[in-house]
C-alpha positions in Angstrom: 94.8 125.2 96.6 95.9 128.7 98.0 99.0 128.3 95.7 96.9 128.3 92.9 95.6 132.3 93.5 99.0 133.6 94.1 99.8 133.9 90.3 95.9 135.7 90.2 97.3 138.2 92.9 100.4 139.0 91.3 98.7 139.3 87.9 96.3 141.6 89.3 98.7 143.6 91.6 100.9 144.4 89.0 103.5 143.7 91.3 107.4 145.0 89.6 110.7 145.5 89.9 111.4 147.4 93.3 107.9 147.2 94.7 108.1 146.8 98.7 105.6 144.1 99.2 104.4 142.7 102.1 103.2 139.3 102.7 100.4 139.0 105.3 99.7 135.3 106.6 103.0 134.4 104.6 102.4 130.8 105.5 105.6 128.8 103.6 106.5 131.6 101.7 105.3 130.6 98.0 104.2 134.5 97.4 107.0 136.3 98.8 109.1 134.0 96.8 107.4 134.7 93.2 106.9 138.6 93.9 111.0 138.1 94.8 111.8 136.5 91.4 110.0 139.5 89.2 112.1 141.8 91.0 109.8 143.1 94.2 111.2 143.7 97.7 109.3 141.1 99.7 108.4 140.4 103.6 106.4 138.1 104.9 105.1 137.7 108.1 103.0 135.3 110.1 101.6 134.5 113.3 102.7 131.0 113.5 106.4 130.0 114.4 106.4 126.8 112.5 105.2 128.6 109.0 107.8 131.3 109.4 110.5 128.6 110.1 109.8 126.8 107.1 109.4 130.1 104.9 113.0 131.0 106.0 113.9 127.6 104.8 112.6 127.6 102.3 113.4 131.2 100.8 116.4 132.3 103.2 117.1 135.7 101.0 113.7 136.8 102.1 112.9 138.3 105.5 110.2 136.7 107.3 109.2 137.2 110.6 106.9 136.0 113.5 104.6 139.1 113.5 100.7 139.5 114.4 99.0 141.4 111.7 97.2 143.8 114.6 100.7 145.1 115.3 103.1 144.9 112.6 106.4 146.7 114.2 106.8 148.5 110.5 107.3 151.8 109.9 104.5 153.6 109.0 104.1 154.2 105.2 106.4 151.4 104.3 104.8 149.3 101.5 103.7 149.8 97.6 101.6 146.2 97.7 100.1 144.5 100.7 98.7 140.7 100.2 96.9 138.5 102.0 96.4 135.0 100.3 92.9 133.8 101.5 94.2 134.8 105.5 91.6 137.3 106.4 89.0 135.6 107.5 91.7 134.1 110.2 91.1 137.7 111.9 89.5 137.6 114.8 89.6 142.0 114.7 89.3 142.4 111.4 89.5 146.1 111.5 92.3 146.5 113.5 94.1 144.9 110.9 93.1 146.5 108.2 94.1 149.7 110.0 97.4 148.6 110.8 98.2 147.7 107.3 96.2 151.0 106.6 99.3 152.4 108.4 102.0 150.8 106.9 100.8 151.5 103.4 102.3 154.0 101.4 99.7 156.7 99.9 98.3 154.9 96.9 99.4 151.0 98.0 97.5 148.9 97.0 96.1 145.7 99.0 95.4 142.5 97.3 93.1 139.5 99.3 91.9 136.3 98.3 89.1 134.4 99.7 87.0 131.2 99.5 84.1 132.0 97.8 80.5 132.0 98.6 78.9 128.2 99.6 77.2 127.5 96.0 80.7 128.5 94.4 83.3 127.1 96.6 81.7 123.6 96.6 84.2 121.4 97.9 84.3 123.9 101.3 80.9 123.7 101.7 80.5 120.3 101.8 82.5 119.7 104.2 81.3 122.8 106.0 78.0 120.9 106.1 79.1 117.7 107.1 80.6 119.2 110.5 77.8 121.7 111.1 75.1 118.4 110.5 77.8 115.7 112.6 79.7 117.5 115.0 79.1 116.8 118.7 82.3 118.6 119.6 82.5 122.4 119.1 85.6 124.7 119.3 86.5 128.1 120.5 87.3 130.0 117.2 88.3 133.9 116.9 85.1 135.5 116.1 86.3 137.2 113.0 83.9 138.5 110.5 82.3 135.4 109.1 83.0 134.5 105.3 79.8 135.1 104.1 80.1 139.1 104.4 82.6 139.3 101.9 80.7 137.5 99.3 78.8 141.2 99.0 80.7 143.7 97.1 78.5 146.2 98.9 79.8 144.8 102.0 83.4 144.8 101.4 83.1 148.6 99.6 81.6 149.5 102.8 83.7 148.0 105.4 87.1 148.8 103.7 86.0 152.6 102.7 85.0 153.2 106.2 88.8 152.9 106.8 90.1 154.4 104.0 90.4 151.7 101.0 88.8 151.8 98.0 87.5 148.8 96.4 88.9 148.7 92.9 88.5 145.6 92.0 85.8 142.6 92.6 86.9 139.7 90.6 85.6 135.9 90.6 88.0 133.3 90.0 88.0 129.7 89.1 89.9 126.4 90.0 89.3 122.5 90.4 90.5 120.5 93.4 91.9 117.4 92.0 91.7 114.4 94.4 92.9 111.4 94.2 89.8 110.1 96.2 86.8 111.6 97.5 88.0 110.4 100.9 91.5 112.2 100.6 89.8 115.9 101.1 89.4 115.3 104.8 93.1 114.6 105.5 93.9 117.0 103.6 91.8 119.6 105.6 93.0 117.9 109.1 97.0 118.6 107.8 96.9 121.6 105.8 94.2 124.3 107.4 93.5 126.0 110.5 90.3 126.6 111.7 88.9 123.4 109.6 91.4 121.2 110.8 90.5 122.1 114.5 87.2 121.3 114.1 87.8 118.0 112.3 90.8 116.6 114.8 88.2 117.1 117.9 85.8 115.0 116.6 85.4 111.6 118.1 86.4 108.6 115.5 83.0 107.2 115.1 81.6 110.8 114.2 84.7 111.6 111.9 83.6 108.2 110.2 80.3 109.7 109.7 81.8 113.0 108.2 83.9 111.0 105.7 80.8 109.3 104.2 78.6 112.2 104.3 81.6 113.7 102.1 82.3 110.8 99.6 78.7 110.5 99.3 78.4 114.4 98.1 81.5 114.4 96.2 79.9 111.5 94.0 78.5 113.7 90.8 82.3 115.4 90.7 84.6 111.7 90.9 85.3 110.0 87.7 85.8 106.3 86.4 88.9 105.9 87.7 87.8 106.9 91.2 89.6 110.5 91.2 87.9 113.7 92.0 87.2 117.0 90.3 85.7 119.7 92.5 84.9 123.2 91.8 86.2 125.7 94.5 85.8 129.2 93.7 87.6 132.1 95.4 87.4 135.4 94.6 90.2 138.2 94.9 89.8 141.9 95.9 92.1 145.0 95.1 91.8 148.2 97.2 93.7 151.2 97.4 94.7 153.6 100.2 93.1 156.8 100.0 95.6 158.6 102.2 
């Protein structure tokens, strides 16, 4: 799914040739890779070990690191194009980070994000977001970011990045389907492939996981076809700002 947005973010970038880009939340690499192949100067970074591994694997004529996003170690006034691919709500200080990158960007960078849209557009999320906010009897201790919701507001996010000195220049709503091969399949592939969700999910006792799983396949029912496959909307939306100093 998050593959799916990093053509959007490249589109609406405008990343070229000899752009020095930076990869927040890198994850495997799949940015820093295409921004590589149109000519950019990429480096990722992410907080996890095992991502940055595989990222170097995977792409080992790109430089990736083991950074936290607070505290990159760059030189200040380093980048043309900062991205982070639907990573910012994994923040728990969401302003320090933004001021760090703040820091690293050159005068007039630009800073790409994408994000899962609000609840009635990113459907698939939500449902599942219901089901373990209706069924969960085991809670975790998550960063304390700001929560999702807030950057649904174009108000908000104009306001929160111009108060540390970004301006919004684009708001932009984007569409994609979540093809499943059954409605079931969503929740393992939440427990494997995210963070925060996955947490929540692989605490849950069996017998309330069950409960989970057929709250979902009962919800996913109006979006799975004949042959037992899934169609989902999930919306995310992607956000263009530039430095002002």
């Amino acid at each position: 799914m998050t593959q799916q947005s990093v053509g959007d973010l490249i589109k609406h970038l405008h990343i070229q040739s000899r752009d020095i880009l930076l990869d927040v939340a890198t994850g495997p690499g799949f940015l820093a890779a295409q921004a590589q192949e149109i000519g950019a100067e990429p480096f990722g970074i992410d907080l996890s070990e095992e991502m940055i591994e595989l990222a170097k694997r995977n792409y080992p004529k790109i430089e990736f690191r083991v950074a936290n996003a607070e505290k990159t170690d760059f030189p200040a006034q380093t980048f043309d194009k900062i991205v982070i691919n639907h990573g910012l709500i994994h923040f728990a200080r969401t302003k320090v980070v933004l001021n760090e990158l703040k820091r690293v960007a050159r005068r007039n960078a630009i800073i790409g994000l994408t994000l899962w849209d609000s609840p009635d557009r990113a459907i698939a999320f939500s449902i599942v977001s219901k089901a373990v906010l209706d069924y969960a009897t085991v809670q975790i201790d998550a960063p304390k970011g700001i929560p999702m919701s807030f950057y649904s507001d174009e108000k908000n996010v104009r306001e929160l990045f111009c108060s540390i000195g970004w301006t919004l220049i684009e708001f932009i709503h984007l569409s994609v389907i979540w093809k499943l091969e059954t409605p079931e399949s969503i929740i393992d592939i939440l427990m494997e492939g995210t963070v925060l969700m996955a947490s929540k999910l692989k605490k849950q006792p069996q017998p309330v996981l069950a409960q989970i799983r057929d709250f979902v396949v009962h919800q996913l029912k109006p979006y799975t076809m004949i042959n037992g496959k899934v169609e989902v909307p999930q919306e995310y939306y992607s956000l263009l700002e530039k430095n002002n100093y």
